[in-house]
N, C-alpha and C positions, 0 to 999 in steps of 0.2 A: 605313878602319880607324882612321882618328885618335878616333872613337868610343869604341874602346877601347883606345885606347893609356893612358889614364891610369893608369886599376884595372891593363891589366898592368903597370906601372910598380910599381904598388903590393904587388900579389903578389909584382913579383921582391925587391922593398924587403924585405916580409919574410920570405923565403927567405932572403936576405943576413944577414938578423938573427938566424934560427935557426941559421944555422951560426958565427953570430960576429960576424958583419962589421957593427958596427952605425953606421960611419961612414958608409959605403958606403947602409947600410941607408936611414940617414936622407936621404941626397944622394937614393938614389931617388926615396921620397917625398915630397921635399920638391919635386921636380920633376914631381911627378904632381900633386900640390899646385897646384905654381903652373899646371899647365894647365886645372884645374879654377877657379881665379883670374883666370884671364884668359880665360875664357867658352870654355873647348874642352867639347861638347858629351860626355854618355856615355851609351850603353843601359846600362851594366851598374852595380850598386851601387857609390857612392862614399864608402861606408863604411870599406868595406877601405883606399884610400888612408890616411885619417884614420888609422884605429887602426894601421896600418902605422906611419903617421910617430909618431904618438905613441910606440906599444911602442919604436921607434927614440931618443928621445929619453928613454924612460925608464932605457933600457940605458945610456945615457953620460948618467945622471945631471943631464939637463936637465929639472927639473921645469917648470919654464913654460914652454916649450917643447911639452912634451907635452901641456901646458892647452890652450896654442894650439892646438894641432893638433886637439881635441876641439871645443873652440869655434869651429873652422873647416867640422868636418863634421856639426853641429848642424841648424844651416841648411839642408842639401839632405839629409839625414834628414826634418827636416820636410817639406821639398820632397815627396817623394816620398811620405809620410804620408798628405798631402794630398790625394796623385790617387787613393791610396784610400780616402778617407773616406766613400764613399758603399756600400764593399764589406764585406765581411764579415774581410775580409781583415788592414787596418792592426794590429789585435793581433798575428798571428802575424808579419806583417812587423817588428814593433820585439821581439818576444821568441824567434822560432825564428830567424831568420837570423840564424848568428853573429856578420858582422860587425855587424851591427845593435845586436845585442844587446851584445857589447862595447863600443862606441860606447855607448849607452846608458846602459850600468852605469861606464865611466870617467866620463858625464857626471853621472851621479847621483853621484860622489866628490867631483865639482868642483863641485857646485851650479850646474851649467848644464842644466839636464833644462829645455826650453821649455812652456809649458802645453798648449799643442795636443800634446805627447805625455802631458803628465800626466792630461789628458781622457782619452785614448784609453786608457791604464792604469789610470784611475778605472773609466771605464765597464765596465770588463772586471770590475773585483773587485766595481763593483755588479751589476751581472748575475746575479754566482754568489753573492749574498746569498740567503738564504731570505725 
């Protein structure tokens, strides 16, 4: 189960956060964080950590903080991009899954959007060119 112990780490993070608790909040995910840091393995999206710890860090008014936190879950967003690039799939991966798409859109606040996502978002808007 240590698989997914991260993401639920991350979900409880921000449960904790929507009820208030954004200290707590952050300790979560910053602990889901650093398992994801120190090579602990997930099936499941590790987007949710990320944007966990950032909204966590945006609540107590740590803006770099919540940068980092973005620019920590960049990386295996592309990660998993990746393994779909031969699928039909990678657009709806970074624009229908929320946490993704959150991720995303805080990264395009911070100017950390990678190119290999910005392909993947080009391609999509040339496509539906006439």
């Amino acid at each position: 189960m240590l698989d997914v112990l991260p993401v639920a780490l991350g979900l409880w993070a921000d449960a904790e956060r929507r009820c208030g608790n954004g200290v707590q909040a952050r300790a979560l995910a910053s602990e889901a964080a650093a398992l994801f840091d120190d090579g602990s393995p997930s099936l499941l999206n590790e987007a949710t950590v990320f944007l966990a710890l950032h909204d966590a860090c945006i609540d107590l008014g740590d803006a770099e903080g919540a940068r980092q936190a973005i620019a920590r879950g960049v990386p295996r967003l592309v990660t998993r991009l990746q393994g779909l690039s031969t699928t039909p799939y990678a657009l709806a991966f970074l624009t229908q899954l929320a946490p993704n798409a959150g991720l995303l859109a805080a990264a395009e606040a911070y100017g950390l959007v990678p190119d290999e996502v910005t392909q993947v978002l080009a391609g999509a808007v040339s496509s539906r060119a006439p």
